[in-house]
C-alpha positions as CSV (number, residue, x, y, z in Angstrom):
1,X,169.1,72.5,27.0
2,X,166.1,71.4,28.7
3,X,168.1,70.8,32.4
4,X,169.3,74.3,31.9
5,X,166.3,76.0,31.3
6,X,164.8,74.3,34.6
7,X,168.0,75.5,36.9
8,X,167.4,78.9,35.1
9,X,164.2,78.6,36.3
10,X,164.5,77.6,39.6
11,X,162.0,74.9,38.3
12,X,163.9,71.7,40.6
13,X,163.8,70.7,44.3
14,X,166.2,70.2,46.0
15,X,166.6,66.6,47.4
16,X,169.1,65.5,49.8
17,X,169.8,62.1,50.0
18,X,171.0,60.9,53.5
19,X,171.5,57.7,55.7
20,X,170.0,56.5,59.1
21,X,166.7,56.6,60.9
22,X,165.1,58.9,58.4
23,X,166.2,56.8,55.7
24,X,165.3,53.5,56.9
25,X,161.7,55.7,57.9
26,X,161.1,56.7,54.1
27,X,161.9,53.3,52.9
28,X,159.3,51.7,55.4
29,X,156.8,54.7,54.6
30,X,157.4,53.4,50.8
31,X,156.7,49.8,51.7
32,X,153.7,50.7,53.8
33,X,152.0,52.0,50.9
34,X,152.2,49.0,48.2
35,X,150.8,46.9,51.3
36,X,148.1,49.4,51.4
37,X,147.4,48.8,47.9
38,X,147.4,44.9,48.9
39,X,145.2,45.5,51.7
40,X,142.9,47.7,49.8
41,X,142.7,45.0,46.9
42,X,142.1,42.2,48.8
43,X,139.2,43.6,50.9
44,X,137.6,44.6,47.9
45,X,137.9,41.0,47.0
46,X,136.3,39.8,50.4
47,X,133.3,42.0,49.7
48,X,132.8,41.0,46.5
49,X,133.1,37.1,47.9
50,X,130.3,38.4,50.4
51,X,128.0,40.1,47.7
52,X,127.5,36.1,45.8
53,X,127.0,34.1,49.2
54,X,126.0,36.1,51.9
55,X,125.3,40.1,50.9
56,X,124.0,40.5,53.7
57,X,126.5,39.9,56.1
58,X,129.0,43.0,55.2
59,X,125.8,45.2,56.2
60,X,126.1,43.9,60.2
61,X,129.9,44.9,60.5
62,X,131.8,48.0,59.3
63,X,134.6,46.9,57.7
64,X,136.3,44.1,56.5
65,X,139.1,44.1,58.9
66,X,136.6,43.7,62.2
67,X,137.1,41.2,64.3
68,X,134.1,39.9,64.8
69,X,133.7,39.2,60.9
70,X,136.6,37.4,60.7
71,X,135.4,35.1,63.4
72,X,132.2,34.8,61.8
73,X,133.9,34.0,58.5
74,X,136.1,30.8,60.4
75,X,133.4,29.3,61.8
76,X,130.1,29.8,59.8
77,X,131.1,32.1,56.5
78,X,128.1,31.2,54.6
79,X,124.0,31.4,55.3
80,X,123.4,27.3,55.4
81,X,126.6,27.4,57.9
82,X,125.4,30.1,60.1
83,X,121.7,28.5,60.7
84,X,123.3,25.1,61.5
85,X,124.5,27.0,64.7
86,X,123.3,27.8,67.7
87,X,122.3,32.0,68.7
88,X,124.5,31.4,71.3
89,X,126.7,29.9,70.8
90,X,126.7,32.2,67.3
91,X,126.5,35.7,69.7
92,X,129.9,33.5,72.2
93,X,131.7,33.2,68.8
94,X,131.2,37.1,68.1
95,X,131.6,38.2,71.8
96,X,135.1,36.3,72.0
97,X,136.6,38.2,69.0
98,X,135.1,41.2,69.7
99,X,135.0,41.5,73.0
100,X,131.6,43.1,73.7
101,X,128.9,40.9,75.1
102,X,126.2,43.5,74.3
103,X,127.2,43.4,70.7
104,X,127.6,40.2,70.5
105,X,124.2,39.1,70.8
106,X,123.0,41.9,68.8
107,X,124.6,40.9,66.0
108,X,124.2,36.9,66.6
109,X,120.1,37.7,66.2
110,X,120.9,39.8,63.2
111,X,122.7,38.1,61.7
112,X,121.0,34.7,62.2
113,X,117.7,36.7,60.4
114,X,119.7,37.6,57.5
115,X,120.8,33.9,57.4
116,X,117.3,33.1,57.0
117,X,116.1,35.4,54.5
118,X,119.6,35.9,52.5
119,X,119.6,36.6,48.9
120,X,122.3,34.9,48.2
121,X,123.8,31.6,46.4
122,X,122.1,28.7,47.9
123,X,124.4,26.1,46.5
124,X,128.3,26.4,47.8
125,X,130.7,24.0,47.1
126,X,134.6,23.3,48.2
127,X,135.7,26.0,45.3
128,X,133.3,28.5,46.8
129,X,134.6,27.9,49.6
130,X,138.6,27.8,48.8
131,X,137.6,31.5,47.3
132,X,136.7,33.1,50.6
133,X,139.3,31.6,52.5
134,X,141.8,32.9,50.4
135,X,140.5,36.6,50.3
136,X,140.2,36.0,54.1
137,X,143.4,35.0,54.5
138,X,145.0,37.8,52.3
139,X,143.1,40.5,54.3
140,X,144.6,39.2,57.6
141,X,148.0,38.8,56.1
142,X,148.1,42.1,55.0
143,X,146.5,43.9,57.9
144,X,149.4,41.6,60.3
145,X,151.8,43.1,57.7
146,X,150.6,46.8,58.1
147,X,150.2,46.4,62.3
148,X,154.1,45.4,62.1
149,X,155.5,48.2,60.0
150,X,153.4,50.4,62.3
151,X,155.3,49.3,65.2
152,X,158.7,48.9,63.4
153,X,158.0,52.9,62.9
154,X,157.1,54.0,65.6
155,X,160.6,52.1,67.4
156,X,162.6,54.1,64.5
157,X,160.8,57.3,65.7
158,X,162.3,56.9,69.1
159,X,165.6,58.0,67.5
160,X,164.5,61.2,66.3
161,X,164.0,63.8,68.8
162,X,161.8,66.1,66.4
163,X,158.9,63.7,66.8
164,X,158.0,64.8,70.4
165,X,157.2,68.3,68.3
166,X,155.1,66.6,65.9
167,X,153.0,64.7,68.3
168,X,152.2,67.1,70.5
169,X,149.9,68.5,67.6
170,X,146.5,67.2,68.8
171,X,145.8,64.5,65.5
172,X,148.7,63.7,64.7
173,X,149.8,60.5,65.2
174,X,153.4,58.7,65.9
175,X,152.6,57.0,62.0
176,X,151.7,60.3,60.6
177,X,155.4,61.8,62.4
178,X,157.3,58.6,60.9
179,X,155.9,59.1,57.9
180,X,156.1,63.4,57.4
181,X,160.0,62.8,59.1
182,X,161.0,60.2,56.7
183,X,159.8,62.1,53.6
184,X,161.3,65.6,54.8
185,X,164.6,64.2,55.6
186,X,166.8,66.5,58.0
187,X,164.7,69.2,59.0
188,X,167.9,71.5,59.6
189,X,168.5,71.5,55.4
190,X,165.1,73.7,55.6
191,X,165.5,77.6,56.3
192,X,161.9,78.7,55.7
193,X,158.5,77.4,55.9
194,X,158.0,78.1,52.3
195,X,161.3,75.6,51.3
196,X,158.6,72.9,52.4
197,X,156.0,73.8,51.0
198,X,157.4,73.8,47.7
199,X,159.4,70.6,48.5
200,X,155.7,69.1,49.2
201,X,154.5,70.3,46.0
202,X,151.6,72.8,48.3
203,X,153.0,75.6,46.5
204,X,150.5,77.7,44.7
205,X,150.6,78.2,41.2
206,X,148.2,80.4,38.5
207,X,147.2,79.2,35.2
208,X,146.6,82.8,33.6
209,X,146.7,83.8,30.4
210,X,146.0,87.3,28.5
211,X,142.3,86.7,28.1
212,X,141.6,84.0,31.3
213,X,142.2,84.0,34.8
214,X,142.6,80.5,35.9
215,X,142.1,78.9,39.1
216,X,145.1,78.2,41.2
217,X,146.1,75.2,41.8
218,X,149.1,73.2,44.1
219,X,152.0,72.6,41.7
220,X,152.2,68.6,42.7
221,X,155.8,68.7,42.3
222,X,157.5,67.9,45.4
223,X,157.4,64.6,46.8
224,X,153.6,62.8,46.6
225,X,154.2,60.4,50.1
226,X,154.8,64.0,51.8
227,X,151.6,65.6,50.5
228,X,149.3,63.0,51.1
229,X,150.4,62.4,54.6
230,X,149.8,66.5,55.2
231,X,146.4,66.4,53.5
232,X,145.7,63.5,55.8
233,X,146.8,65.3,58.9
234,X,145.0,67.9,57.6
235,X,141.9,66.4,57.8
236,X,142.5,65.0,61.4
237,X,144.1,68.5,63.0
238,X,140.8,69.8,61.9
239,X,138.8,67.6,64.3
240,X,141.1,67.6,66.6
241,X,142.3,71.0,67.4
242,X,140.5,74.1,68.2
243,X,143.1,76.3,66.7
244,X,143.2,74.6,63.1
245,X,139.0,74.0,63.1
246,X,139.0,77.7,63.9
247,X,141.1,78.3,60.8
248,X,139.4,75.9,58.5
249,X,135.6,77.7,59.5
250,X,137.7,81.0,58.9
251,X,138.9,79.7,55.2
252,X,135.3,78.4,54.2
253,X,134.1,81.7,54.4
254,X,136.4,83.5,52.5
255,X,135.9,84.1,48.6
256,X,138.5,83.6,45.8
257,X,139.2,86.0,43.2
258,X,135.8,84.7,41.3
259,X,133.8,85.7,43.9
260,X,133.1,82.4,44.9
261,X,133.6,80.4,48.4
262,X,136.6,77.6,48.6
263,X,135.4,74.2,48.4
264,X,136.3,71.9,51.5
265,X,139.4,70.8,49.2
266,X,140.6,73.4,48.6
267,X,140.6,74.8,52.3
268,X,141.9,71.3,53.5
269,X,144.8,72.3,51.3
270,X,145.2,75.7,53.0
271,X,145.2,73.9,56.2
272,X,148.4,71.3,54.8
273,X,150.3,74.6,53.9
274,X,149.2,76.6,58.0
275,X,150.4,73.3,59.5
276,X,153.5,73.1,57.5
277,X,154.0,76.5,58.8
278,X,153.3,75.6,62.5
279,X,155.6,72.2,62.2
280,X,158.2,74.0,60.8
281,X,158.8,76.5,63.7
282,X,157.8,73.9,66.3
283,X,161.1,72.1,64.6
284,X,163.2,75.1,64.5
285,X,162.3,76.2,68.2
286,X,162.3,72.4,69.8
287,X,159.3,73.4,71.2
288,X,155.6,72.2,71.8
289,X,152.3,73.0,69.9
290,X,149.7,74.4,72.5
291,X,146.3,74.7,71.0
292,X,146.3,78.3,71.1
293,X,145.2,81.3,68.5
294,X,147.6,83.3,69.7
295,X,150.6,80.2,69.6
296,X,149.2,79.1,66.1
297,X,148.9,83.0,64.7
298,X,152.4,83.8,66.1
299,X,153.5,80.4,64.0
């Protein structure tokens, strides 16, 4: 009864199933993102490894994955280890990884001050030190892990003649193409702009009743991967191209039905649904995007 109702309804999407490159692309995209979960666990590990023995150290670099921490964290990971060096040869270690003599020796004097006034455990022993190698470790195994998928797509996107369309969007990537391609599937089983949108779950819905007017709201029901890859897009088309900033100042200005502007959000998501729009007749023309008004208003 309750399948019925739903095909009554309309309430499904349609999913087509099919082999080759966009296959073997969704199943990579899929993989990609429990390593990102990995990646994302074990870094937060590393700091909090950092924020016992040397707090001070995740202050000089700006992520976890930085070269020049890593070398730090091989040769002298902990305060007592990092004043038994050298400046120099401290600021060579950093230069060599990260390949900037200037910042090198920036952070070699920083860092050999925070050494010397560090808050953190004095007394570190073999099991404190076991416990950062093997966060250390994990973060470089994962991040090895994510830098081959990346390439493994990007061959796979070679195959698929739609991705020249898709990267000529200024922001989007040759990951963000693998990963939109794989998701959508055969671009040809689409007939309107709208038939994506809905399979991306960016379809706008109402939550109304006789005495409240609700918000609306995206209806989250099409394929999660797809959206978030188009709200992250979204984000970078906005920096990147003058058509969709244009659009994104134009949609912070204008007012809902309750009088009130859209929040950032919720004009990020109005950007997913114009780019969707602009992808999908970039796709069905075989053309190129050209950072344009009148190309994007035409779209």
């Amino acid at each position: 009864m309750t399948l019925t109702n739903l095909t009554r309804e309309g309430k499904y999407i349609d999913t087509v199933i099919e082999d080759g490159v966009s296959r073997q692309l969704r199943t990579l995209s899929k993989v990609r993102e429990k390593i990102l979960r990995q990646n994302t666990g074990a870094k937060n590990m590393l700091h909090a490894v950092l924020d016992d023995y040397f707090p001070e150290l995740k202050h000089l670099f700006y992520a976890m994955n930085t070269k020049g921490l890593w070398a730090v964290l091989e040769n002298c990971p902990f305060s007592e280890d990092v004043l038994k060096f050298d400046k120099t040869a401290i600021a060579d270690i950093i230069t060599k990884a990260s390949r900037s003599k200037t910042d090198g020796a920036r952070k070699a004097a920083a860092l050999y001050l925070a050494a010397e006034t560090s808050i953190g455990l004095k007394r570190v022993g073999d099991a404190d030190r076991y416990r950062l190698t093997v966060c250390l470790n994990e973060v470089k195994r994962t991040e090895r892990m994510l830098q081959e998928i990346k390439k493994e797509m990007k061959e796979l996107l070679k195959h698929l003649p739609a991705a020249q369309s898709l990267v000529s969007i200024p922001g989007v990537g040759h990951l963000s193409a693998a990963i939109f391609l794989g998701e959508l599937g055969n671009p040809a089983y689409f007939h309107h702009a709208k038939q994506i949108i809905k399979y991306a779950g960016y379809d706008p819905q109402e939550s109304d009743s006789g005495k409240r007017i609700g918000r609306k709201v995206i209806s989250k029901k099409g394929r999660w991967l797809l959206r978030k890859c188009l709200y992250l897009m979204s984000v970078r088309v906005v920096k990147h191209s003058r058509f969709f900033r244009k659009y994104y100042q134009r949609r912070l200005k204008i007012k809902n039905r309750f009088g009130q502007l859209l929040k950032k959000k919720e004009a990020l998501c109005a950007i997913a649904i114009k780019l969707i729009k602009v992808i999908f007749a970039l796709l069905r023309d075989k053309r190129a995007f050209q950072d344009t008004v009148r190309f994007a208003l035409a779209a």
